[in-house]
C-alpha positions as CSV (number, residue, x, y, z in Angstrom):
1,X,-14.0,2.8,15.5
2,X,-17.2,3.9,16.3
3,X,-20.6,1.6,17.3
4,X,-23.7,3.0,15.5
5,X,-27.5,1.6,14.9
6,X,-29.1,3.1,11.7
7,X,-32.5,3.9,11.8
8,X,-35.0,2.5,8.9
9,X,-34.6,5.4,6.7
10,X,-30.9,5.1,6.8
11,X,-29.5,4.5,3.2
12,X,-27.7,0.6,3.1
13,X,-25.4,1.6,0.7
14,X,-23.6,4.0,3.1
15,X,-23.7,1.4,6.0
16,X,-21.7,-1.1,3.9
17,X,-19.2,2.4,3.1
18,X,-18.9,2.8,6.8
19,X,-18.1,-0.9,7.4
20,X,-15.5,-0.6,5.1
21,X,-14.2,2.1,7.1
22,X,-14.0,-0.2,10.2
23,X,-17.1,1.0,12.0
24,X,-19.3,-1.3,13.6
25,X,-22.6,-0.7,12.3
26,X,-26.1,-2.4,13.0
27,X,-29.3,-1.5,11.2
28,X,-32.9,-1.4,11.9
29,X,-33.4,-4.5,9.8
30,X,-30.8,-6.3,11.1
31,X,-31.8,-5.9,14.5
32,X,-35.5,-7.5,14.1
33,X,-36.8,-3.3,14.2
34,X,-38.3,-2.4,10.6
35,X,-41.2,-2.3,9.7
36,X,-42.6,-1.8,13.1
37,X,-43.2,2.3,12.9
38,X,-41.1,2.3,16.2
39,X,-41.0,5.7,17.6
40,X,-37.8,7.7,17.6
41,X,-37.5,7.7,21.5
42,X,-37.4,3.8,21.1
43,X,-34.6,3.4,18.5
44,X,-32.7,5.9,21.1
45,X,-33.3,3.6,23.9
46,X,-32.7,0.4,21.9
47,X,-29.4,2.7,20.7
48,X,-28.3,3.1,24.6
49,X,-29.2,-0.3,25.6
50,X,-26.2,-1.8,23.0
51,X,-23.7,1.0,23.4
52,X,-24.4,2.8,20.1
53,X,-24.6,5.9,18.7
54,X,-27.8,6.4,16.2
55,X,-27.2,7.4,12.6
56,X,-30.3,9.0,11.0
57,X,-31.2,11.1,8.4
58,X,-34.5,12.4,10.6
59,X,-33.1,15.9,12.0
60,X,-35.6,17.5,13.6
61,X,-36.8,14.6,15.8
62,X,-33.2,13.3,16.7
63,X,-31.8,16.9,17.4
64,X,-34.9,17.5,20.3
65,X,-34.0,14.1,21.6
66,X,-30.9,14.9,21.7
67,X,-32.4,17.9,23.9
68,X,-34.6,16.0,26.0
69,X,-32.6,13.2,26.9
70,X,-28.6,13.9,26.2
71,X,-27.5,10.6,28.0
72,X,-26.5,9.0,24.8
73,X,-24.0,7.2,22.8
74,X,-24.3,9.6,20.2
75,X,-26.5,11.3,17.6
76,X,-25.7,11.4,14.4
77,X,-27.9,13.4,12.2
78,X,-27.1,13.7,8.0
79,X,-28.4,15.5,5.3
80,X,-29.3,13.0,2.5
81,X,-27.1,12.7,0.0
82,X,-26.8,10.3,-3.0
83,X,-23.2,10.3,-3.3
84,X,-22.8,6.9,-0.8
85,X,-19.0,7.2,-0.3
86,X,-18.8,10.7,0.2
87,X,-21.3,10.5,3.0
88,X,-19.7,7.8,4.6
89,X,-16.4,9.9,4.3
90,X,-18.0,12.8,6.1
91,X,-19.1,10.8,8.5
92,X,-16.6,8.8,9.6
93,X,-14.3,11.8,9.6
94,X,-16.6,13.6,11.6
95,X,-16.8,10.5,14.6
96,X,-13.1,10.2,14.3
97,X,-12.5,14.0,15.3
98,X,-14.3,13.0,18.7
99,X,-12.7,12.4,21.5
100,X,-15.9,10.2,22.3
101,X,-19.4,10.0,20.8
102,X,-20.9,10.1,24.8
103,X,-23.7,12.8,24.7
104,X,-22.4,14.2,20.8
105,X,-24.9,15.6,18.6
106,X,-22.7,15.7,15.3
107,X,-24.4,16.9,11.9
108,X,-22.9,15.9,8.9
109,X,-24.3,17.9,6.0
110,X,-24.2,17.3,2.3
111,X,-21.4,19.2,0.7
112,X,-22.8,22.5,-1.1
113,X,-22.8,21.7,-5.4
């Protein structure tokens, strides 16, 4: 299963989802980072330094990094969505359909009502 680091803005109830599933995933809080307005090209670096792939809801600044410096562990940018489950779901099935995360910008958008 996949190692990811959510951001701040990253919804907690879809972290505990992808848990479930078997992911390993650390957040901004748990890692000592909130609250600290740390720039986007930090949580990317903090991201490389432990191995994981950053899970954020912030498209447009994670998709240019992704650009400017595409020796990652993985991008993973989301559409909000308020069904928790389902976003985990779409997530984890889109990480699983990788052959590795290395360099991967994967968007995972809400599902069309």
């Amino acid at each position: 299963m996949a190692r990811l680091y959510a951001d701040e803005q990253y919804p907690l109830p879809v972290v505990e989802f992808l848990r479930r599933f078997g992911h390993d995933v650390l957040t901004t809080q748990e890692a000592g980072k909130a609250g600290q307005k740390i720039p986007d090209e930090e949580v990317l670096t903090f991201a490389i330094a432990d191995d994981r792939a950053v899970l954020t809801v912030n498209r447009r600044d994670f998709v240019l990094l992704h650009t400017l410096q595409p020796n990652h562990y993985g991008i993973i940018v989301c559409s909000e969505d308020k069904n928790w489950e389902r976003q985990a779901k779409l997530i984890s099935d889109s990480i699983s359909a990788q052959e590795t995360l290395r360099g991967q910008l994967i968007r995972v958008k809400r599902p069309q009502q």
